[in-house]
N, C-alpha and C positions, 0 to 999 in steps of 0.2 A: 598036866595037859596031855590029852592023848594026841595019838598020830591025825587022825583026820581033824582034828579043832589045830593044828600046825600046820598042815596043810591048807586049809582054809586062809588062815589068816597070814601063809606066804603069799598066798596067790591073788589075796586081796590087798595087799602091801607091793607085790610085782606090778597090778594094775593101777594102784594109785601113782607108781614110780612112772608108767607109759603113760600114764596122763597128764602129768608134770613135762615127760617130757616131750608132748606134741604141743603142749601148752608152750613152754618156752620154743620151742619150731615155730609157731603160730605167730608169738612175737619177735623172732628175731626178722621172719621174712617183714613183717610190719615198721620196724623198725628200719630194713633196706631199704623199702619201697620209699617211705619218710626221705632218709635218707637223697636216693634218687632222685626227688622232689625238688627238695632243697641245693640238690647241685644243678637242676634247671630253673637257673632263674629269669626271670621277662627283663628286657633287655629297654629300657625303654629310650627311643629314640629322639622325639621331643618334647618338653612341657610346658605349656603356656599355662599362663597365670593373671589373676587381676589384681593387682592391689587389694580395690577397695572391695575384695572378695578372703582378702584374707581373713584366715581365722586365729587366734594366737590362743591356744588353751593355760600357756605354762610357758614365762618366762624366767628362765633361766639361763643368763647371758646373752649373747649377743642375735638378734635375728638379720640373716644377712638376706635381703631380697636382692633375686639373682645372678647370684654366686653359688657356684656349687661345693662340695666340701674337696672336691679335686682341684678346682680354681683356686679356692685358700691356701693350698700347698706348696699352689706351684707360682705364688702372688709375692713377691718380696715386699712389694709397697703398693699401697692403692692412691694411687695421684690423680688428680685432675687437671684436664688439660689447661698450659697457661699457669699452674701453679710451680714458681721459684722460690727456692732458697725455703724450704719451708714455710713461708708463709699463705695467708688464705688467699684467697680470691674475693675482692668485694661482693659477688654473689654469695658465695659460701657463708662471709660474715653475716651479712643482712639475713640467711636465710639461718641461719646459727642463732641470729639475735632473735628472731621472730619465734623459733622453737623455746629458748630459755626464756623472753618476755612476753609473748602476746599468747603462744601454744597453751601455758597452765589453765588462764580461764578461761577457755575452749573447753581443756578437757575438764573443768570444773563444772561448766556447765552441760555439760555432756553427763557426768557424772548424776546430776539434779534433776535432768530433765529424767533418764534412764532408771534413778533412784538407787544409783550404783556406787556408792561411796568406795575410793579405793583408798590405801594405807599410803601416807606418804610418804615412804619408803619407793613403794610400789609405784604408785605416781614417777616420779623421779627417775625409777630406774626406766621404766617405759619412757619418759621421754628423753632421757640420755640413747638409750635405740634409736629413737629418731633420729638427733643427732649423728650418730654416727653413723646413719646412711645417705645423709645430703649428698657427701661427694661423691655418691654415686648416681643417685637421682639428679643430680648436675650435670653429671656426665650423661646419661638416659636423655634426659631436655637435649643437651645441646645439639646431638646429634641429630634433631627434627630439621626441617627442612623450612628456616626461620630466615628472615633477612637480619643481619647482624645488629643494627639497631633495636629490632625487638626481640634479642635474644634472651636478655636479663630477664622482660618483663614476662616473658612466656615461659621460662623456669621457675621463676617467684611464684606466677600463678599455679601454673600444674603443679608445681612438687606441694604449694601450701593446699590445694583443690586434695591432690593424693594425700598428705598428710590427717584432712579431715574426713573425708569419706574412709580412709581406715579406720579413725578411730571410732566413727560414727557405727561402721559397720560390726566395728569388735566389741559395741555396748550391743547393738541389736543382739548379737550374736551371745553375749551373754544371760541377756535378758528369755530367751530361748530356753536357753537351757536351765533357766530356774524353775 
């Protein structure tokens, strides 16, 4: 190899090395900026929500509506008002019972109407969800501004009125995206 074919191909070896390395400069400031980014993040002050607006893509475990994941932390026990010695509330019962017996051929025929056969596994574990958000949707009701004699029956209704416009809403919503 003579001198200028070495020379060449230092100087052509020097500039692919200064290329590499504005190339990695290129992405390190890219990577800061990122960076920077993601240490500002939107601070969000309030969020409303609808029920029967909910969408549920993917369950897996428990869906808690309106609870935040800081609330669960800082939750020893989720009570209901009026509820002693661990036991339910006749509300809670009745609306327990209406989820395990009347809720399945609802959502069966939801299911028929929709054409949306789900597994019943699936089934089951979705409506055990529901279950275990009465006592909160109980609590939700009661606090409305009800006279005490028609307190039962204006929980019964909205939380079972909520319980089908979700589910109604989460076949539309499936049906959508087929």
């Amino acid at each position: 190899m003579d001198y200028q074919m070495m020379v060449y191909y230092i100087t052509q070896l020097q500039q692919h090395v200064q290329q590499l390395h504005h190339q990695i400069n290129s992405l390190e400031q890219r990577l800061q900026k990122l960076e920077q980014k993601q240490g500002n993040k939107t601070n969000i002050e309030k969020l409303e929500y609808h029920f029967d607006q909910l969408k549920i893509e993917r369950l897996d475990g428990a869906l808690h509506i309106g609870i935040t994941p800081e609330d669960l932390q800082s939750i020893d026990e989720l009570s209901i008002p009026g509820q002693h010695n661990g036991s339910m509330p006749p509300i809670h019962q009745a609306l327990d019972q209406y989820v395990q017996e009347e809720l399945p051929e609802h959502l069966q025929a939801l299911e028929q109407e929709y054409q949306f056969p789900l597994d019943p596994i699936y089934r089951q574990t979705l409506l055990n969800d529901m279950r275990q958000q009465l006592a909160e949707r109980i609590t939700h009701y009661s606090q409305d501004n009800v006279v005490p004699e028609q307190m039962n029956q204006h929980i019964m209704t909205n939380v079972k009125k909520e319980l089908h416009t979700g589910l109604k809403q989460w076949f539309i919503n499936k049906q959508k995206e087929q």
